[in-house]
N, C-alpha and C positions, 0 to 999 in steps of 0.2 A: 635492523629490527630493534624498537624500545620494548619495553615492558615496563608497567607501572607496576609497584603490587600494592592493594589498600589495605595492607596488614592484616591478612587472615579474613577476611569477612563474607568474602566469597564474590568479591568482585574485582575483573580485570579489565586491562585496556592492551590494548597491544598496537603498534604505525607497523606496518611492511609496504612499502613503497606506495606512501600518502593515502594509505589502507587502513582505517582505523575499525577493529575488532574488539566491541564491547562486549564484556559477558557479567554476566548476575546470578550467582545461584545462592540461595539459602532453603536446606530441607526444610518441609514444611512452612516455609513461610513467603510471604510472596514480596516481589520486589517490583520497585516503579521507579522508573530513570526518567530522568528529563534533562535532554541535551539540546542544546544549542549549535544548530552547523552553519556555515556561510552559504550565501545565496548561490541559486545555481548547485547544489550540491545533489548528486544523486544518491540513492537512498537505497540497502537492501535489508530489510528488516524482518528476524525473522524468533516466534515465540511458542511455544511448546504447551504451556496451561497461563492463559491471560490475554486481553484482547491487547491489540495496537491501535496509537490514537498519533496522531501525526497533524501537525497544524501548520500553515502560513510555508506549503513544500514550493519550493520553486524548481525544481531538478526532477529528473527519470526516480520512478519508484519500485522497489518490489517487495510487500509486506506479503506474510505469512504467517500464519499460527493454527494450531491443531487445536486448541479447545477455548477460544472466545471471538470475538469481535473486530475486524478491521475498519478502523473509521479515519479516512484523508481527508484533508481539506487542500487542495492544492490553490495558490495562488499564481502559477503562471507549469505552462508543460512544454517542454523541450518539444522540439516540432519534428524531432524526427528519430525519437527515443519509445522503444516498445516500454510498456507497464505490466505489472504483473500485482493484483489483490485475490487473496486465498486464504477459506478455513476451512477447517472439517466443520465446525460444528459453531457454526457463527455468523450472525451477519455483514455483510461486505456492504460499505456505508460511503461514500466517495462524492467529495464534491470536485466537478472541475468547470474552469473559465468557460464562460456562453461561445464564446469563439472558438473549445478546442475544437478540432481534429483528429475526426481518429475511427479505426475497423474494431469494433469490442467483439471479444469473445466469453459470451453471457450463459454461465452454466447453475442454477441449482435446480438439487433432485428435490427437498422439501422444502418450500419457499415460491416465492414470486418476486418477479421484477417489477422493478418501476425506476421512470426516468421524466427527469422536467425535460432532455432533450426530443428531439423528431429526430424516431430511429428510421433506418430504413436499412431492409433487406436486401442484402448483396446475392447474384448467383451460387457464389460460395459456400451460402449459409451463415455466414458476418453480416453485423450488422454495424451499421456506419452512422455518424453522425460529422452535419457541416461539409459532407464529403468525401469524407473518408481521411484516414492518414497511419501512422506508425498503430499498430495492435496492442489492446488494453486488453486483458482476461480477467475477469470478472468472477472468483466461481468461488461457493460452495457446498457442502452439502445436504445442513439442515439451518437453514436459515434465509431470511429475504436479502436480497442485493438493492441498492436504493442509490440512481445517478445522479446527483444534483448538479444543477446549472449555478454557478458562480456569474452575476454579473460585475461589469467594473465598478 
């Protein structure tokens, strides 16, 4: 295991077996990282007070945050990798390629959906687009969730 330390500021990095564990904390004040990963990289992302903005993902994702906004832009999805986007109190904002595949599991209590894809309703209760494939969750609390189609 490495450890970086950025001299007191309140941000770390930590590898545990090609695990890389970023942290940022400054009381009262807020922080904004911008990292760069290699293609194919899966992604678990997750923030306490502040939204998540994510651009150009090519790998499995699972963002999280408790008081802002999750906003993806995926430019290609592992085809057989579950997803996972969640806030308490924010919108869930998700663009993916017109060809994915995938069973979404689509939850807010105050909010509505909307999607450029054709969903269609599984016995289940899933709803599927392209046919169905690996499970996407979808959910917040008080906020809209918005699917966008990425074409090529």
């Amino acid at each position: 295991m490495h450890r970086i330390d950025a001299g007191g500021h309140g941000f770390t990095v930590e590898e545990d077996h090609n695990v890389i564990l970023i942290g940022a904390e400054r009381a009262g004040q807020s922080v904004n990282l911008v990292i760069q990963v290699p293609v194919n990289t899966s992604l678990d992302v997750e923030n306490t007070n502040g939204p998540i903005e994510l651009k150009n993902v090519s790998g499995a994702v699972s963002a999280h945050t408790a008081n802002g906004s999750v906003t993806v832009s995926l430019d290609r999805v592992p085809p057989d990798k579950p997803m996972s986007f969640s806030s308490l109190n924010g919108k869930i904002d998700v663009t993916l390629p017109a060809d994915t595949k995938a069973r979404l599991r689509l939850k807010t209590t105050n909010g509505a959906i909307y999607s450029d894809f054709d969903i269609k309703i599984e016995p289940d209760g899933t709803r599927s687009i392209n046919g169905g494939g690996p499970e996407y969750s979808l959910q917040t609390t008080s906020g809209a969730i918005l699917i966008h189609s990425k074409s090529k």
